[in-house]
C-alpha atoms as a printed R data frame, in Angstrom:
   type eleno elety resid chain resno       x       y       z
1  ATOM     1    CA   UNK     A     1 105.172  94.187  78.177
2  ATOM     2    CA   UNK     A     2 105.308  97.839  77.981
3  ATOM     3    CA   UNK     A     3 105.825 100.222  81.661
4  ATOM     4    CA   UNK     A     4 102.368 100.830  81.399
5  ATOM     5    CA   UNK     A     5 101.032  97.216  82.053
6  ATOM     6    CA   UNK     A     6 104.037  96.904  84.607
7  ATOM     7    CA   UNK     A     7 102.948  99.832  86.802
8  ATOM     8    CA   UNK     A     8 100.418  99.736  89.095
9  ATOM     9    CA   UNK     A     9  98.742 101.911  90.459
10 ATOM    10    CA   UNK     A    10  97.129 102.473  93.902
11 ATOM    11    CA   UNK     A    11  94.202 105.257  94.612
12 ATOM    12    CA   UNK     A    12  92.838 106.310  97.873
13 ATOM    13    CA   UNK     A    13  89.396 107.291  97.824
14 ATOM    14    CA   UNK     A    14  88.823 110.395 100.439
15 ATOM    15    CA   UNK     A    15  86.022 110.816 102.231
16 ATOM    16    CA   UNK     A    16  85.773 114.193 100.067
17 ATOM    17    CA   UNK     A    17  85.595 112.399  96.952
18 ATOM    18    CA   UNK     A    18  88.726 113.702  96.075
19 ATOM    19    CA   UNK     A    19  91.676 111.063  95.087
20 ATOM    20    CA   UNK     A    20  95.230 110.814  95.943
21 ATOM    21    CA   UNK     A    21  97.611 108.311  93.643
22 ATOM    22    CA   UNK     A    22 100.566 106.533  94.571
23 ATOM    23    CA   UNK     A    23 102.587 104.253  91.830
24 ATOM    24    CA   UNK     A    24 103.651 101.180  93.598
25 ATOM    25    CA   UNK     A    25 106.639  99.050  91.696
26 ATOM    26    CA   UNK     A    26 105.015  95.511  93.037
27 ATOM    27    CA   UNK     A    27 101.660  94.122  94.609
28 ATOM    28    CA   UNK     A    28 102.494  90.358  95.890
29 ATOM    29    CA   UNK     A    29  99.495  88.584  94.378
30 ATOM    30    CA   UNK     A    30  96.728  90.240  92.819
31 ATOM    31    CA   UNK     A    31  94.677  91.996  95.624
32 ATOM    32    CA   UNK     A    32  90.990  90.857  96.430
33 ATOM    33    CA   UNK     A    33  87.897  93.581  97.069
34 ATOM    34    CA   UNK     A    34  87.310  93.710 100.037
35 ATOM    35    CA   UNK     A    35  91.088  92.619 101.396
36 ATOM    36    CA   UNK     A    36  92.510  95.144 104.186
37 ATOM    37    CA   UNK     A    37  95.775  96.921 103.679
38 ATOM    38    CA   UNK     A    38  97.655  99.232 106.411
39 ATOM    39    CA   UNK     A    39  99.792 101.969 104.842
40 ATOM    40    CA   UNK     A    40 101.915 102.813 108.055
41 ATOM    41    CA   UNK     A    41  99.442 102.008 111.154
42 ATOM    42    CA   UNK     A    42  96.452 103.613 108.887
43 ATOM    43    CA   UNK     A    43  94.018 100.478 107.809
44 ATOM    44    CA   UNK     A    44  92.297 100.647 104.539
45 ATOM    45    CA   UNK     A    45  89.784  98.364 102.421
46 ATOM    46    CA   UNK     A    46  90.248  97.368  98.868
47 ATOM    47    CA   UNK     A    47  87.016  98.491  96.721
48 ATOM    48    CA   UNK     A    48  88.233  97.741  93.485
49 ATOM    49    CA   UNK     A    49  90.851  96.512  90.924
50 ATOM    50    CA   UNK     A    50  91.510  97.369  87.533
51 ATOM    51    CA   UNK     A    51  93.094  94.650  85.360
52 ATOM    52    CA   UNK     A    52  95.316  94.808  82.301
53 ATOM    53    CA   UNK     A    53  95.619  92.254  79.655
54 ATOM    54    CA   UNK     A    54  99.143  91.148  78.562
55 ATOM    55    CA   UNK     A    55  98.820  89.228  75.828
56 ATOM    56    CA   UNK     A    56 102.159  86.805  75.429
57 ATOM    57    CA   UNK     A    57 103.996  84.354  73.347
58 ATOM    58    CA   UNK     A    58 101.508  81.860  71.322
59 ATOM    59    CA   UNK     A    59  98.735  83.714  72.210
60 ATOM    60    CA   UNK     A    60  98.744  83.341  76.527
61 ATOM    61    CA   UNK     A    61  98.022  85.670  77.719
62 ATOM    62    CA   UNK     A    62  98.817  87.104  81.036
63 ATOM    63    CA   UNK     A    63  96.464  89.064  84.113
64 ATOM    64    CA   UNK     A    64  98.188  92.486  85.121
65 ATOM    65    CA   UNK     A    65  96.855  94.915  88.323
66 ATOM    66    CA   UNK     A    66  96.991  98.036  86.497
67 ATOM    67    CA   UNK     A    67  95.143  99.895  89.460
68 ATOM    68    CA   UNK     A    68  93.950  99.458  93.433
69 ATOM    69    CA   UNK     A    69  90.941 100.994  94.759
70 ATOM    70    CA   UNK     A    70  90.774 101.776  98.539
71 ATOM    71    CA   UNK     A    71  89.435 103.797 101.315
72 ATOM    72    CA   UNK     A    72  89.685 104.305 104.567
73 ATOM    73    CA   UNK     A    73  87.990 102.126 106.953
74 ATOM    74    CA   UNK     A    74  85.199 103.735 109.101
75 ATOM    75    CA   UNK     A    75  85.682 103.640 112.963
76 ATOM    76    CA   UNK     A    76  83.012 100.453 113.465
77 ATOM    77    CA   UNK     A    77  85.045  98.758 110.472
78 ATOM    78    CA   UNK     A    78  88.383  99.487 112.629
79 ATOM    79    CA   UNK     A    79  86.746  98.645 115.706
80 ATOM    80    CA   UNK     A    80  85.534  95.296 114.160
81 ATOM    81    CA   UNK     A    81  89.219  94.878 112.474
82 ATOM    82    CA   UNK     A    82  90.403  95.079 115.905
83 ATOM    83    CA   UNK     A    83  88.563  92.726 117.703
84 ATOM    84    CA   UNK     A    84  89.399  90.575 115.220
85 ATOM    85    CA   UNK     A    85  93.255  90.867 115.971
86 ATOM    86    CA   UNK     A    86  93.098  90.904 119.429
87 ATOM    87    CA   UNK     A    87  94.256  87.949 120.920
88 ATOM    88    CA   UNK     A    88  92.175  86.183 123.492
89 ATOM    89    CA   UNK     A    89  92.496  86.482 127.042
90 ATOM    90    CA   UNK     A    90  93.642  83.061 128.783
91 ATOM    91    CA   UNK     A    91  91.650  82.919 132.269
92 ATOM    92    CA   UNK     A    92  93.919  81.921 135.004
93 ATOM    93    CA   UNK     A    93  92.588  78.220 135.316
94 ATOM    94    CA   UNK     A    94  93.709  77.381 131.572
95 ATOM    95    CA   UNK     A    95  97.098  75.278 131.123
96 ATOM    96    CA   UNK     A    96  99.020  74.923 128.358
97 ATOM    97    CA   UNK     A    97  98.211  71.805 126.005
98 ATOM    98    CA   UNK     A    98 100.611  68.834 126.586
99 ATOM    99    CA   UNK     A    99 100.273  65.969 124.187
């Protein structure tokens, strides 16, 4: 594989239209659209993925993220995000499950 197909690539989409790139040496997994990712407490959303082809030894070949699309959530997407997280309240009647 060459250091092309190896690197990948991640681009924030501003608001502005403008982009900002960051090469990243490793993505665990190949990222969904759609899948949330915090850089430092910041949360974004992946809009798209570019893929590279590797092709291998007798003919496999091989998927490679050659680039990640996100933005920056909007404030009902972070507000939504957080509910999410949040854990629920216990009300003081509740008791811990005993088998």
């Amino acid at each position: 594989m060459s250091a092309d197909i190896d690197r990948i690539t991640l681009v924030i989409l501003k608001e502005d239209g403008t982009r900002e790139k960051f090469p990243l040496r490793t993505w665990v997994g190949v990222p969904r659209k759609t899948e949330l990712v915090w850089l430092g407490d910041e949360p974004y959303v992946v809009v798209e993925v570019e893929y590279a082809i590797a092709e291998g030894f007798f003919g496999g070949k091989s998927i490679e993220a050659a680039g990640v699309y996100i933005r920056h959530l909007t404030n009902e997407e972070q507000s939504a995000v957080a509910r999410r997280l949040t854990v629920p309240a216990k009300g003081a009647d509740e008791q811990k499950f005993r088998p």
